[in-house]
N, C-alpha and C positions, 0 to 999 in steps of 0.2 A: 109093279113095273111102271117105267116111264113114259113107254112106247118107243122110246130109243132104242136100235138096236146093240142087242149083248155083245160087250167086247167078247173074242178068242179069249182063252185061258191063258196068258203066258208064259207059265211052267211047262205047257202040252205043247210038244212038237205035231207036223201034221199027219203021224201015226195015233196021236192020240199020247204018245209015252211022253214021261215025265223025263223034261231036262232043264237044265239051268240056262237061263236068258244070256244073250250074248249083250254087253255092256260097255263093248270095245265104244262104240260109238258116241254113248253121251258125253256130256261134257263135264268133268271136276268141277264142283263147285263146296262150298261150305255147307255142312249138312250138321245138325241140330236134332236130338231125339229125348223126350224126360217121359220116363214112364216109371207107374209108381204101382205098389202091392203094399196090402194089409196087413197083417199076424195080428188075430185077432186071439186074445187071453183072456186071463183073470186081473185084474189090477196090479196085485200082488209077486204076478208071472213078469206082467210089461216092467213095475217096477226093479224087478230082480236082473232083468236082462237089462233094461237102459241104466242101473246102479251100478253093472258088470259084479253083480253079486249070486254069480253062476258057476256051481263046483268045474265047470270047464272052463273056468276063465270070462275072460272080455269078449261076450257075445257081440258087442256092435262092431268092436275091430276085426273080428273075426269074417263077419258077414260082406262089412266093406272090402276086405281081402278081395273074398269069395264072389261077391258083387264082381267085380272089375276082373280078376281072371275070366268070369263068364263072358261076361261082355267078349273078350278077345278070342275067348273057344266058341262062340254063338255058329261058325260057318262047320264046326264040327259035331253039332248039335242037328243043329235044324239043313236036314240035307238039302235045299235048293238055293240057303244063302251063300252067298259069296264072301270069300274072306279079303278085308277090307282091311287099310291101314286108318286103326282109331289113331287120334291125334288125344284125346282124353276121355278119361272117363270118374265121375264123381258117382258115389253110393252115400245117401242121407239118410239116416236109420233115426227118427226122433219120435215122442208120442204122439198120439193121435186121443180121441178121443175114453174114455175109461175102458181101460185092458184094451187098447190096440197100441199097435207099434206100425208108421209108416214108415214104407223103404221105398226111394225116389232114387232112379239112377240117370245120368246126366251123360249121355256117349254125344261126340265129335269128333268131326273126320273133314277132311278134302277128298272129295272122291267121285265117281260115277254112281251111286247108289246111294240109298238111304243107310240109318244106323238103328230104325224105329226096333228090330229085332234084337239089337246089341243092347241096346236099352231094357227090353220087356224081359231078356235073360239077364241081365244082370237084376233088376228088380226082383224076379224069382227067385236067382238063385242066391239070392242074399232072405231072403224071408225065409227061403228053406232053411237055409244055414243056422238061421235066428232060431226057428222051431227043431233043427237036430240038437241046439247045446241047453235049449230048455224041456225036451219032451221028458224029464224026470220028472218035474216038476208039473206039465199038464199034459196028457196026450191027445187032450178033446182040445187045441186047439186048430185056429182053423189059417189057410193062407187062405183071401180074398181079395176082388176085384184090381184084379192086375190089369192095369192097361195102360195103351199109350195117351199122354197128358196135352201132350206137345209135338213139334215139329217143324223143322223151317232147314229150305235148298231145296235144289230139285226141281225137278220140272211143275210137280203137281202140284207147289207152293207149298205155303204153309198151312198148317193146322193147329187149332187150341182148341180142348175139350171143354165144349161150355160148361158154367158151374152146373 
């Protein structure tokens, strides 16, 4: 610790129970979120999925789908966020280093609230996706290091994830 005092929780009402923040008050502004996840394979796997040479078809279309539906189900997911009018959302499924595959999801919005969750679930839920239309092919593979990259609006400013 810093010797600063600890903010309140503010999920925690003053019972202590879990409710969702009231947000009537800030102010709309343009809000920015990229966060990215790994699938980590075999060469031959990352190959097969970014060739779309996957007996279920076109894994990366599939994902990006799957990517951006998430994003817009995120306040049905994760029970204390708030459901938010996205204005866009991009999902980039390309390679990464021998047998990985990165998936970067891009959410935007005008709004009272951030979109860093709309992002981190769409990131997920498209790696998942990428790993259901390949687990024939390997089950030992792994989703890693999902997080947020980026971010800009808002009160608490921006954020970029040093290299």
């Amino acid at each position: 610790m810093t010797g600063r005092p600890r903010p309140s929780p503010t999920h925690l009402n003053k019972k202590g129970e879990a409710h969702i923040i009231d947000i009537a008050g800030k102010e709309a502004t343009k809000r920015r979120a990229v966060a990215q996840s790994r699938l980590r394979t075999s060469p031959d796997v990352a190959n097969a999925i970014l060739g779309s040479a996957l007996m279920k078809g076109d894994a990366v279309a599939v994902a990006r789908v799957a990517g951006i539906m998430a994003a817009k189900k995120t306040s049905e997911l994760i029970p204390l966020c708030h459901p938010i009018p996205i204005s866009s959302v991009a999902v980039d499924v390309v390679r990464g280093a021998a047998g990985e595959i990165v998936v970067t999801a891009t959410v935007e919005t005008v709004g009272p609230t951030g979109v860093e969750m709309e992002a981190l679930t769409a990131a997920s839920v498209a790696a998942l996706t990428l790993y259901d239309m390949a687990k024939a092919m390997d089950r030992a593979m792994t989703i890693a290091d999902t997080r947020l990259m980026e971010k800009s609006g808002g009160k608490s400013g921006d954020y970029v994830r040093p290299a």
